[in-house]
C-alpha positions as CSV (number, residue, x, y, z in Angstrom):
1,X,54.7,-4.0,39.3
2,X,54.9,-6.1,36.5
3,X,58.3,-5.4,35.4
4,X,59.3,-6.6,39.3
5,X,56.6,-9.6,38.6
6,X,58.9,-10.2,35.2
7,X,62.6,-9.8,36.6
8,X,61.0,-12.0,40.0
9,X,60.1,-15.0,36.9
10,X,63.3,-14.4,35.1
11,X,65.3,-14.8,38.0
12,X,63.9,-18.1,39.4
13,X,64.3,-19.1,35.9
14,X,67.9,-18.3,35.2
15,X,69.0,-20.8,38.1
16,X,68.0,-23.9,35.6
17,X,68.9,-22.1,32.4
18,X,70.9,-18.6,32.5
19,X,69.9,-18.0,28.3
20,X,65.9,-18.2,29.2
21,X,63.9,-15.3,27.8
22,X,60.9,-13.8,29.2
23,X,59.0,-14.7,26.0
24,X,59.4,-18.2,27.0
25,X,56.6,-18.0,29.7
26,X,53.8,-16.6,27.5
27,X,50.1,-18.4,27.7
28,X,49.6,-20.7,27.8
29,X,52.8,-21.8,29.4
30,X,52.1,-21.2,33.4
31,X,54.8,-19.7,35.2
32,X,55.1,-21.0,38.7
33,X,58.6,-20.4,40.6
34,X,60.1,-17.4,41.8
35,X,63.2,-16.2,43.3
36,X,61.9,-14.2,46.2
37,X,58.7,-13.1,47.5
38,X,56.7,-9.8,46.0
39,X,55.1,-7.2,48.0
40,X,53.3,-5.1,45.5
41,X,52.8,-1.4,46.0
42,X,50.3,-0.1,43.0
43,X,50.6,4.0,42.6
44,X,47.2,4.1,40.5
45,X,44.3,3.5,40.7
46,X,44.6,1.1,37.8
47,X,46.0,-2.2,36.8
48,X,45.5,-4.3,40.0
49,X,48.1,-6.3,39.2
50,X,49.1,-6.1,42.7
51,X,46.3,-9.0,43.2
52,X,46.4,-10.6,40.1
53,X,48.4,-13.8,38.7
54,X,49.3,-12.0,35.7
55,X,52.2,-9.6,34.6
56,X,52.1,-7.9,30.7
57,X,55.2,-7.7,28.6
58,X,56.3,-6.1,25.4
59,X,58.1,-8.3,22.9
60,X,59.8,-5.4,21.2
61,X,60.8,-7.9,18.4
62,X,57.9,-9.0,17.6
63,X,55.7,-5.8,18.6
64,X,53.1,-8.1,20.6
65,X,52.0,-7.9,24.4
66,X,52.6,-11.1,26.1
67,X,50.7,-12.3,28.9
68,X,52.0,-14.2,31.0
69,X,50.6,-15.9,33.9
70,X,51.2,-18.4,37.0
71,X,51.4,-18.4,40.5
72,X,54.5,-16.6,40.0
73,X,53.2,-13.2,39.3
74,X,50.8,-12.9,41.9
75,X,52.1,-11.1,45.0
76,X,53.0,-12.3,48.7
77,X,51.1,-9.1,49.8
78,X,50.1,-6.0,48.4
79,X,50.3,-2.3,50.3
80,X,47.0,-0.6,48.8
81,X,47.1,2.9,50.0
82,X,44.8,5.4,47.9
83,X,47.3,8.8,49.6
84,X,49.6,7.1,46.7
85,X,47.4,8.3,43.8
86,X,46.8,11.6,45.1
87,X,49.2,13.6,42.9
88,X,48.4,11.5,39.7
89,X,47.7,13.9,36.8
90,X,44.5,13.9,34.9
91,X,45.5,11.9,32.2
92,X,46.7,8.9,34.5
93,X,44.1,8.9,36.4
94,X,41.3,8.3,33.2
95,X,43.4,5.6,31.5
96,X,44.2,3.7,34.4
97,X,40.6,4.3,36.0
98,X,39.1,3.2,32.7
99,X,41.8,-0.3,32.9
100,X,40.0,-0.9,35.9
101,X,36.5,-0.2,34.8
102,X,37.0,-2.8,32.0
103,X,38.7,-5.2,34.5
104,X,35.4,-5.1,35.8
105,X,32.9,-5.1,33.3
106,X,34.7,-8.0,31.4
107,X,35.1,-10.4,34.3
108,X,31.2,-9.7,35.4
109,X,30.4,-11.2,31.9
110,X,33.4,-13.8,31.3
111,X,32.4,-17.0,30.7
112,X,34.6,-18.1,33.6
113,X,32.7,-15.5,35.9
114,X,31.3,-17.3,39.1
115,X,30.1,-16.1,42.7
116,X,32.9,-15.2,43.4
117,X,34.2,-13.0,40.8
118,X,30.8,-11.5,40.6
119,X,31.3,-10.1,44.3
120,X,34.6,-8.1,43.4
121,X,33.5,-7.6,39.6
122,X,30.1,-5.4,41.0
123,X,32.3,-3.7,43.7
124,X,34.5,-2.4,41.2
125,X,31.6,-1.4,38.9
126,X,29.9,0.5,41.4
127,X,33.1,2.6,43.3
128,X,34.6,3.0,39.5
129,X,31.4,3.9,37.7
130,X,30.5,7.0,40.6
131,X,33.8,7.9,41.3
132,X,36.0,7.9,38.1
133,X,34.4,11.2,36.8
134,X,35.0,12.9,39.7
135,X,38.5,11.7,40.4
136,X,39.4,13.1,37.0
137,X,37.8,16.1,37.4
138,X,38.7,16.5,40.7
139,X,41.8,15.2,41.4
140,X,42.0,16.5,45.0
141,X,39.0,14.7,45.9
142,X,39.9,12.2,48.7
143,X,36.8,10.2,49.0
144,X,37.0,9.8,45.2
145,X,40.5,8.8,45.4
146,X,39.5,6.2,48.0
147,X,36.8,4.8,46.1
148,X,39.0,4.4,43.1
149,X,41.7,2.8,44.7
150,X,39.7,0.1,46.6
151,X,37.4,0.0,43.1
152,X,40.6,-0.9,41.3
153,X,41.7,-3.3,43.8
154,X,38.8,-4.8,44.0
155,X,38.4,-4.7,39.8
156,X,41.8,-6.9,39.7
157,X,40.8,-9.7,42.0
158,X,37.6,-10.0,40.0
159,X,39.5,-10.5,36.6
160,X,42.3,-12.9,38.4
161,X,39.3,-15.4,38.9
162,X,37.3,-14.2,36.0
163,X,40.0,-13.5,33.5
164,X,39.4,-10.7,30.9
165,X,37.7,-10.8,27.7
166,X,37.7,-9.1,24.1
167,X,38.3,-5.5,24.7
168,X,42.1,-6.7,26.3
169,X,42.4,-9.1,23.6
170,X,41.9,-6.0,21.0
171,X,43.7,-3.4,23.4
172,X,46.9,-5.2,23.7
173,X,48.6,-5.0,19.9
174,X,47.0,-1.5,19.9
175,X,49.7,-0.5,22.6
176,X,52.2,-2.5,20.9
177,X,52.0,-1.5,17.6
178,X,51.2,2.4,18.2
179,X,52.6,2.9,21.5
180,X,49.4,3.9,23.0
181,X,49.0,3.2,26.9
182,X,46.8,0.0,28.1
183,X,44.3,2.1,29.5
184,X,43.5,4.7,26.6
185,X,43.5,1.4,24.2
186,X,41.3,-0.7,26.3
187,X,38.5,2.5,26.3
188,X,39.1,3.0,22.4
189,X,37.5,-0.7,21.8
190,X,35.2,-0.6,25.0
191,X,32.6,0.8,23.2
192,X,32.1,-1.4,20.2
193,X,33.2,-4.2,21.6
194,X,30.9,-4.2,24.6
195,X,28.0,-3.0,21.5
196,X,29.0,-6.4,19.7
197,X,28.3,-8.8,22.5
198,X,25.7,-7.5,24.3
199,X,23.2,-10.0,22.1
200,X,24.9,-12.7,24.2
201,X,25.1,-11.7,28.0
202,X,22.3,-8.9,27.7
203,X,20.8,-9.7,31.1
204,X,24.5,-9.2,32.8
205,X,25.2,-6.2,31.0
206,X,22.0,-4.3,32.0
207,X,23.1,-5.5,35.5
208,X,26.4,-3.9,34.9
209,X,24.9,-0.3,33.9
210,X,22.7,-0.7,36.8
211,X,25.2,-1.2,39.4
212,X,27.6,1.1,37.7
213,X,25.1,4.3,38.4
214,X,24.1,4.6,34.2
215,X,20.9,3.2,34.2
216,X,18.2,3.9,36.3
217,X,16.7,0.5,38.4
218,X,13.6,0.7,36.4
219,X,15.0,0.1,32.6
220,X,14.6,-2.9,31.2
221,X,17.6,-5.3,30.2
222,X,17.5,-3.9,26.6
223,X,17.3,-0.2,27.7
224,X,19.8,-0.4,29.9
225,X,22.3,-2.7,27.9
226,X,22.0,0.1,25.3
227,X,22.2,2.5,28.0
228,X,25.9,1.2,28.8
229,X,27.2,1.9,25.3
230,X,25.9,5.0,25.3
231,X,27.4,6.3,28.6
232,X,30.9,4.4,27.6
233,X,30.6,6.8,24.4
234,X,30.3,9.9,26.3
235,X,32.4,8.3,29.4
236,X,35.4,8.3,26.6
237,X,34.4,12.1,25.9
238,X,34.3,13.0,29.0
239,X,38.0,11.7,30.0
240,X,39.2,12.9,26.4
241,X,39.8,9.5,24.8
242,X,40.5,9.6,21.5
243,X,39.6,7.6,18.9
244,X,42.7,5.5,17.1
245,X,42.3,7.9,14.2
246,X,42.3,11.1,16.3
247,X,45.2,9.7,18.7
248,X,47.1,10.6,15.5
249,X,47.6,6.8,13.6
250,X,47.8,7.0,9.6
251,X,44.9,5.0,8.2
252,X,47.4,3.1,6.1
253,X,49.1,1.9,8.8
254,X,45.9,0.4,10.6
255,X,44.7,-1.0,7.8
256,X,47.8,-2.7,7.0
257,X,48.4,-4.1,10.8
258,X,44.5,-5.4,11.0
259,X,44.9,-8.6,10.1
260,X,48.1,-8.8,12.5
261,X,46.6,-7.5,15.6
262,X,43.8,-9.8,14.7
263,X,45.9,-13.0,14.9
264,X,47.6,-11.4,18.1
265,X,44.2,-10.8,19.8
266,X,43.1,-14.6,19.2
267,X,46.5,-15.6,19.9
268,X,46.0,-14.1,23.6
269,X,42.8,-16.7,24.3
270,X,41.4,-13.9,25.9
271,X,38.7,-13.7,23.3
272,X,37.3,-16.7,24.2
273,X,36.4,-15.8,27.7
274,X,34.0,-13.3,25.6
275,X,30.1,-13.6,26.2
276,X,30.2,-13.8,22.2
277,X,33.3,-15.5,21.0
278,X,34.5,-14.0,17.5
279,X,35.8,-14.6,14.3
280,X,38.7,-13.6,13.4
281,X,36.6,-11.6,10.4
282,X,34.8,-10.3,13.4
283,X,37.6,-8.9,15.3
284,X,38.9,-6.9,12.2
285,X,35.8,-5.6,11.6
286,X,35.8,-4.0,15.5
287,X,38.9,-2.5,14.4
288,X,37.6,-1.0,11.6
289,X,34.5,0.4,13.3
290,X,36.7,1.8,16.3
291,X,39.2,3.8,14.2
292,X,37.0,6.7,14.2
């Protein structure tokens, strides 16, 4: 979907100027036009880019993620049909379940969040948070299938008004540089990052773990902030995420590429939706602490 959201850009693009490049359109440049409409068809349970204004593309020159973002990449119509995600293999199905999990979680506590985004954002935390594990587990299961699918949907309209936060921002040179998918890197820094700004939004995380079925009603905000990371630690074991160091990248090399994925993170603006904004000091050190 995005590649189609790309060529869609591209092509408008190339009527006024045949030598643009797609890297031309990254934030905070809004790209607006198109060439024809898009009718998005998404096959996980996943991105939701089929609702979202936003498309993701590799620079493979400068090994960064772009965003990119405009009325141009958000779809005429989408076709949302959870029978699509049926045959998706285990794997799939946990990083692109977990994409959408954080799609959630970060536009319930973005500091653009509103009514609005709040609706979709605790939809997609409740149907993700019961249904993921089972989906995984159970790939056959057509309720959980269901749940997922309208969870992820739901997930992506939430972050299209509220947009995402620091765990993208961090995720994004992680599959760039290491060639790991957006899903698996997004879980690797969900847990530390979500750790480091609880101090500033504790009273809408605890909501979060509430809503998403890992703390109980009862627990205070503290309890059940705490509560989150602790369930997004074993969530990650559960699925089989690994850890940057156990996905197999050298310790040399991620030292040597922090201070370059930090700049890239802060480059994305996406940190600054955070509940805590960072320092760049700050986002190295989340690097550090997430290598395993």
């Amino acid at each position: 979907m995005d590649t189609a959201k790309a060529m869609n850009i591209l092509a408008a693009a190339h009527r006024l100027d045949p030598g643009i490049h797609i890297r031309e359109f990254k934030l905070p440049l809004n790209a607006d036009a198109t060439a024809v409409p898009l009718i998005a068809v998404p096959t996980t349970a996943g991105t939701g880019s089929e609702v979202t204004r936003f498309t993701v593309v590799t620079d493979t020159v400068n090994n960064e993620k772009m965003l990119i973002s405009g009325l141009a990449a958000l779809p005429v119509a989408a076709i949302v049909d959870f029978e699509l995600t049926m045959t998706v293999p285990p794997r799939v199905t946990a990083d692109t379940g977990l994409d959408a999990f954080v799609h959630a979680l970060e536009a319930f506590v973005s500091r653009r969040a509103n009514a609005h985004s709040d609706l979709f954002a605790r939809s997609g935390l409740s149907l993700i948070g019961h249904h993921l594990r089972r989906a995984y587990a159970e790939p056959g299961d057509r309720l959980a299938r269901e749940a997922m699918m309208l969870g992820a949907t739901h997930a992506g309209i939430a972050c299209s008004i509220a947009p995402v936060a620091l765990v993208h921002a961090m995720a994004r040179p992680i599959g760039a540089h290491f060639h790991v998918s957006h899903g698996m890197s997004n879980a690797m820094m969900l847990p530390v990052v979500t750790e480091y700004s609880l101090p500033s939004a504790l009273d809408k995380y605890a909501e979060a773990s509430r809503i998403a079925g890992f703390a109980r009603s009862e627990m205070d905000d503290e309890t059940a902030s705490r509560t989150l990371v602790e369930m997004l630690q074993r969530l990650n074991r559960e699925l089989s995420v690994p850890s940057p160091r156990n996905y197999g990248i050298s310790p040399t090399e991620w030292q040597r590429l922090l201070p370059l994925m930090a700049d890239q993170a802060l480059a994305s603006s996406s940190p600054y939706n955070n509940p805590r904004i960072p320092a760049r000091g700050d986002i190295v050190a989340l690097y550090q602490a997430s290598y395993g």
